[in-house]
N, C-alpha and C positions, 0 to 999 in steps of 0.2 A: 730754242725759239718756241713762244708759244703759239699752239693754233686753236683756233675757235670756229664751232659750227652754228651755225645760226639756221640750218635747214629743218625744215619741220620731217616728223618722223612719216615715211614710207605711206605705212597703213591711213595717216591722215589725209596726205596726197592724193590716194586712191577711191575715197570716199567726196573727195570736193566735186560740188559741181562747177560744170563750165561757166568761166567768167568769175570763179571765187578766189580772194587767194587764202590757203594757210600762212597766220603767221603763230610762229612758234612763242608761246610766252616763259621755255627753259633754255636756257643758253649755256651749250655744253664747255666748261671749263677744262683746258689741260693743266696738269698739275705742275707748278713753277719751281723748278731748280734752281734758285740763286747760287752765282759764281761766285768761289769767297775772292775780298779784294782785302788790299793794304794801303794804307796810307792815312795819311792827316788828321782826315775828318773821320776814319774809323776808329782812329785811335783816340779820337775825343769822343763816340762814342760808347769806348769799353770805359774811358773815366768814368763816363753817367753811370754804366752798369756796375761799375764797382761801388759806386757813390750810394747809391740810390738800393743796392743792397745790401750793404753793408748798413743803412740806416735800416732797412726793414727787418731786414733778419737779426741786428746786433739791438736793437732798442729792449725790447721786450727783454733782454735777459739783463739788462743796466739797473742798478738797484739806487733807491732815494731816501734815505732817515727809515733804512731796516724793512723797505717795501721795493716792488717793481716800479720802476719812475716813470711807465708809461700803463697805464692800467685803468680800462673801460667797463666799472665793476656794475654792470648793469643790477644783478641781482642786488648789490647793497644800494645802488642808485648813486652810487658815486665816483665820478671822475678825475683820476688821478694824471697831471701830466708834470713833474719834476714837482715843483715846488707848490705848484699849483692844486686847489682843492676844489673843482666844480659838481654843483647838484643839479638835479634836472630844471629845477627854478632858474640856473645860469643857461637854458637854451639860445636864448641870447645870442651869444659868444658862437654859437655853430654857427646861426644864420648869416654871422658877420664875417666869420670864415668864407661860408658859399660864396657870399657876394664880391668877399677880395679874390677869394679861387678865379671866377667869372671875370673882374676888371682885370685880373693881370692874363687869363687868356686872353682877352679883347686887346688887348695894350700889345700883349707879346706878338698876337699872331698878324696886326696891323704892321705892325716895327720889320717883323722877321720873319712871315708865314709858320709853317708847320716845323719848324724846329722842335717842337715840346714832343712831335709825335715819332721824328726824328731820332731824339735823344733821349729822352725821358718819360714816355709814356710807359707805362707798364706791359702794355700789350707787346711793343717793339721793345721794350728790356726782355722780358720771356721769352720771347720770341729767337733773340740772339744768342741768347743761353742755352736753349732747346739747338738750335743752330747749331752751333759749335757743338755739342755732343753728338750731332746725326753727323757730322763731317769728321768727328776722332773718330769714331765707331765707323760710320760705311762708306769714307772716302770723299774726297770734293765733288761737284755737279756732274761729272762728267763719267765718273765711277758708279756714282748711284743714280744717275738716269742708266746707263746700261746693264746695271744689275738686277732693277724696276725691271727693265722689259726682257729681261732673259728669266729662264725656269727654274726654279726652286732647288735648292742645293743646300749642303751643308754647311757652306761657308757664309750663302742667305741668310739661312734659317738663324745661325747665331747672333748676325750682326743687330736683325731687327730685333731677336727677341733682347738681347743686350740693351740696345737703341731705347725698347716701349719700357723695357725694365728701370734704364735709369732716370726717364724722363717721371713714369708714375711715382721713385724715389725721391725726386723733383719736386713731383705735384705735391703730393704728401708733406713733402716737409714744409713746401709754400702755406696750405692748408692750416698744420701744427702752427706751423708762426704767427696766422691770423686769427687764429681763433687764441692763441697767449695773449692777446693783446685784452681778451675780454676774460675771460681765466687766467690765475698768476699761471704762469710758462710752468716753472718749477714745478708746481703742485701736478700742472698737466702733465708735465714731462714724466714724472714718476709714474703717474697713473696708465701714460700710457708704457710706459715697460714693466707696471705690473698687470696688463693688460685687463684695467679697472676703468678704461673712460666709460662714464657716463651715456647715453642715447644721445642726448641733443650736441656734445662736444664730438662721438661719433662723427653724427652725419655731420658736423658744419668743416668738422676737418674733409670729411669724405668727397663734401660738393665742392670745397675750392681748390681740393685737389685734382678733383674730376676738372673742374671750371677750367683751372690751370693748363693741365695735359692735354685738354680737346682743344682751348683756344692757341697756345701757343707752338703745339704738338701739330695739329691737324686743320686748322681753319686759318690762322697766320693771317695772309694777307688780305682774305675774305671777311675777316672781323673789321679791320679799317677799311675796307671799299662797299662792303654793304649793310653791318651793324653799327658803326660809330657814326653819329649823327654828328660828330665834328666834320665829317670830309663835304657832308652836304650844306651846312652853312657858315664855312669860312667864306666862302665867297662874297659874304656880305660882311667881311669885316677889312676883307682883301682889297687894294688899291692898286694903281701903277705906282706907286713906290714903296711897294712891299717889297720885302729882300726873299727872296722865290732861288729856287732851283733854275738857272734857264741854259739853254743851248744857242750860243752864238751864230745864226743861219747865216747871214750874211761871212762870215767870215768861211762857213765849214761849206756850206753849200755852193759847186756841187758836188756830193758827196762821190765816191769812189776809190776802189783800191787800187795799189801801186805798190811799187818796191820803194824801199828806205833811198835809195839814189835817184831816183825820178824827181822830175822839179816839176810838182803840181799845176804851177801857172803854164808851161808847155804843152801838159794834159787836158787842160781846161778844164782842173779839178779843184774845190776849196780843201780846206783843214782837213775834212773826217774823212774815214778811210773805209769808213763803212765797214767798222770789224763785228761790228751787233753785240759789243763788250759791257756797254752801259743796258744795254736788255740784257744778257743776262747777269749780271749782278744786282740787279732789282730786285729787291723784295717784293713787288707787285705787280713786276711783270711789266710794268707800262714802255716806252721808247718814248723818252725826254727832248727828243729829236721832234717830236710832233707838238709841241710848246706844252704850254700851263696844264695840268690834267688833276682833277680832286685827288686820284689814287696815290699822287704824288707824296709823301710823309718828308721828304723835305731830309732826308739820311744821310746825304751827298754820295754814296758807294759810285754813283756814274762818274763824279766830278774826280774822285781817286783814280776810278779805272781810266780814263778818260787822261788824266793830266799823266799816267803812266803809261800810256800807248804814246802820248804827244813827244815825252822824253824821246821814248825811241826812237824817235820818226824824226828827231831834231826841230821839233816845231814850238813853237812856244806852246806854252799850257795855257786856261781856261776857255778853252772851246767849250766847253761845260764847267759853268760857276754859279757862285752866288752873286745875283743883281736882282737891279730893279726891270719892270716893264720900262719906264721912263726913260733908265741909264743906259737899256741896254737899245734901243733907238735913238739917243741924242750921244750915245756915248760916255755918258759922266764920268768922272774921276771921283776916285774912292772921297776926295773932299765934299764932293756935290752932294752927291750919294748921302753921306752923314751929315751935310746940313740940307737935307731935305725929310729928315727923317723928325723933324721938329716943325711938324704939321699942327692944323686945328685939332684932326681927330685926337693924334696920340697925346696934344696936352689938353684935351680933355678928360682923356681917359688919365691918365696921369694923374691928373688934378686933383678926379674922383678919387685915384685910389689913395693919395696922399690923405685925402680926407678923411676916408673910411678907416685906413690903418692908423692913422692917429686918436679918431676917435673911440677905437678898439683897445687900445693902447694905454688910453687916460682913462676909460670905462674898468679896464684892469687893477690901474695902477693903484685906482681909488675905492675899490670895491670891497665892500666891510669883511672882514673877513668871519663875521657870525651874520646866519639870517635868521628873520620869525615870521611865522605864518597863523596868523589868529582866525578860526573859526566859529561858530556858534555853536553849544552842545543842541544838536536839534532835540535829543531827548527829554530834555530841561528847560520849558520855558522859565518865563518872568515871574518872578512867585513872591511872596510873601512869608518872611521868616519870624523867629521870637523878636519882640517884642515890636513888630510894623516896620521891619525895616527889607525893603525889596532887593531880591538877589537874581543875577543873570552870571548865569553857568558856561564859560569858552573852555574851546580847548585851545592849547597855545606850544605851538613846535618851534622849537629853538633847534637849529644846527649849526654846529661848528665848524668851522670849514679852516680851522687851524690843523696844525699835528701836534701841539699840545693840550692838557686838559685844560678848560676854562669854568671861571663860575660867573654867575649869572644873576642878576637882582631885577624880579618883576614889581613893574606897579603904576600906576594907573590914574588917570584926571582926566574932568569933564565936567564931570556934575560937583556940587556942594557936600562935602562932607561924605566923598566915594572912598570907598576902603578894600581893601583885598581878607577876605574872613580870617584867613590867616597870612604871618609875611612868606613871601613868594623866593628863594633864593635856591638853586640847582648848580650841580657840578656837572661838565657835558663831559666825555671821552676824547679824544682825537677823533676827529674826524667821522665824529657820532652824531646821531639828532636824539633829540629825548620831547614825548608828547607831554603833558601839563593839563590839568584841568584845573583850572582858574574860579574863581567865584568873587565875584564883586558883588559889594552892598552899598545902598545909598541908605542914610536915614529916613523916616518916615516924615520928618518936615521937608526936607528934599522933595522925596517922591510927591506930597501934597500939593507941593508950589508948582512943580514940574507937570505941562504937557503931557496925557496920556498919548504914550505912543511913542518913536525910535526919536533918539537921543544922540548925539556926537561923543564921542568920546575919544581919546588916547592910551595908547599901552606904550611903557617905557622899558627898554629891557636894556640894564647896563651889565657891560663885562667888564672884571677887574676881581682883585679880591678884597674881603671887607676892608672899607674905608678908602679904596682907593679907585676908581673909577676910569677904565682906559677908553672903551667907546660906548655910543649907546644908539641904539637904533628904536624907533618910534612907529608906529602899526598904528592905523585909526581902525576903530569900528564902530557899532554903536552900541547902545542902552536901552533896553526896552522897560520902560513904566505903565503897567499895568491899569484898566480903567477901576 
């Protein structure tokens, strides 16, 4: 059980004048022992954890046309995801990510409450991972709260230093895995078993392994109840016919124990038995028995322990389920319950994301696979060359964003008789850019007839090879004619 002090400390007492009061603004925390449980919903929890690391850790060593298929090459400035060839010019595409990330929490957590945090957040995948190794190592709740408070010994001293040993092993490797993602793994991997990583690959393994180890390790349930700003504004995504964790009071209440052959209604007692099973199997320490509560991560471990106290007792199970606020005072049936769940909000939210991900989607689909980028040479204005004919000097970046070589044919219109000084045609690499410095000329009856001063123009840049023409992408800029 947890206890909490909320008294302010002695020496402050002692100092207060009459008629003040202390109130304390540190609230002393005991450290929470989850009970391990079994059942349903844990067992659909270890799927996520197997799901969900097996993509993090198995991705980065997955290989795509003789490259890593997931690869964040910031230094080349190029984004590699399977098939796919993004530049930082495609930022795009992230922002359209955040925003579907954003609609499907909004959607999900209206629908289902904190299941994400349940099952699939990172903090509570770590978390159970880290779990599970303090419980092989120094025993379930009940072993290692009495080893906590008994005195240092040999068989202590191993378990923890084993315990911090494998978790750091843990962090480390979490660490190594995210930073492969922006380093080919390979190349890292080598480097760190010939103990050649680099400073900045160093520290960035160092901090997320550190990040790792201290959050999943030693803060646990105090990262979701007072660092994640999701526990403080679901509430406003939240309804009465969100699907929530709830405890059945009418039926459990009032609570009390009893032996397995007692008939409750005799006792003048409901369902619960008051075993304090579903507190300690919480990750967060809270009692579900007191309704709704932020800290809640929506995990179900009460609704297993819970529906396995009920077995033994011959009672039916879901005194603690998944419902709605709504269902669980009018009663609904699972039918109701699922057509109420096709609300304004969620087909709004719905609606949006259908939106958003289709137009993500065709923004993909259609998306040239070579871009260009046309600048002005600033060191080069508008000038006048042999025989009166005026030239403006660009530079012009072509990249490929194929994984074959391509070539390229530059050239240009706007003005009367615009020319490129010489013809314009480049071979790019895979997945290379190549710069260009460009020089156009008008004639001198051009330039004559023509406005001094900026000019409309076009740049045409086709891919294919000679003679044959596959796309072509078009760049306006302008033309400067000198007075």
């Amino acid at each position: 059980m947890n206890t909490r002090s909320n008294d302010p400390p002695l020496a402050d007492v002692a100092r207060a004048e009459p008629g003040e009061q202390i109130v304390s603004l540190y609230q002393a925390q005991a450290k929470i022992y989850p009970r391990s449980v079994s059942g349903r919903f844990v067992a659909w929890r270890w799927v996520f954890v197997w799901l969900t690391q097996l993509v993090f850790y198995g991705v980065p060593w997955l290989v795509w046309n003789g490259r890593q298929a997931v690869l964040f090459d910031l230094g080349a400035r190029r984004f590699y995801i399977f098939g796919l060839v993004l530049y930082p010019q495609d930022f795009i595409y992230l922002t359209a990510l955040l925003i579907i990330s954003a609609y499907s929490l909004f959607l999900f957590t209206t629908v289902a409450g904190r299941l994400w945090c349940g099952y699939a957040c990172p903090q509570t995948v770590y978390t159970e991972l880290f779990m599970w190794v303090e419980r092989k190592i120094e025993g379930d709740r009940g072993a290692r709260m009495k080893r906590d408070a008994g005195p240092w010994s040999a068989d202590k001293a191993w378990r923890k230093i084993a315990k911090h040993g494998a978790w750091i092993v843990m962090g480390l490797w979490t660490g190594f895995t995210f930073v492969g993602y922006f380093t080919p793994v390979r190349s890292l991997g080598a480097s760190a078993l010939s103990l050649g990583l680099g400073p900045w690959e160093t520290f960035w393994v160092g901090f997320y392994g550190f990040a790792t180890y201290g959050n999943a390790g030693y803060m646990r349930e105090q990262i979701c109840k007072y660092v994640c700003p999701y526990a403080r504004f679901q509430s406003a995504m939240l309804d009465k016919d969100t699907l929530i964790i709830t405890y059945d009071a009418a039926r459990g209440e009032p609570r009390g124990s009893r032996s397995k052959k007692a008939d409750p209604a005799q006792l003048g007692l409901g369902a619960c038995v008051d075993c304090n099973l579903c507190v300690q199997v919480c990750p967060t320490g809270i009692d579900i028995r007191k309704g709704l509560q932020y800290e809640c991560i929506g995990c179900a471990a009460c609704i297993d322990v819970c529906d396995d106290v009920m077995k033994k007792m011959n009672y039916a199970t879901g005194l603690v389920r998944y419902d709605t606020q709504n269902g669980l005072a009018q009663g609904y049936g699972r039918g109701e319950r699922l057509r109420r769940v096709l609300r304004p909000r969620v087909l709004v939210y719905t609606a949006i994301l259908f939106v958003i991900c289709g137009a993500l989607a065709a923004s993909i689909a259609t998306r040239s696979p070579f871009k260009v980028d046309i600048v002005r040479d600033r060191g080069t204005l508008a000038r006048q060359v042999d025989d009166g004919w005026v030239e403006n000097v660009y530079r012009l970046q072509i990249m490929n964003a194929t994984e074959q070589p391509q070539h390229y044919v530059v050239a240009a219109d706007g003005l009367a008789g615009m020319r490129l000084r010489e013809p314009m045609a480049v071979d790019v690499a895979p997945t290379e850019a190549r710069w260009l410095s460009v020089s156009l000329q008008v004639p001198p009856q051009t330039a004559a007839q023509a406005q001094p001063g900026v000019h409309a123009i076009e740049f045409t840049v086709s891919e294919g090879a000679a003679g044959k023409v596959d796309r072509i992408v078009r760049e306006k800029s302008t033309f400067i004619v000198p007075r």
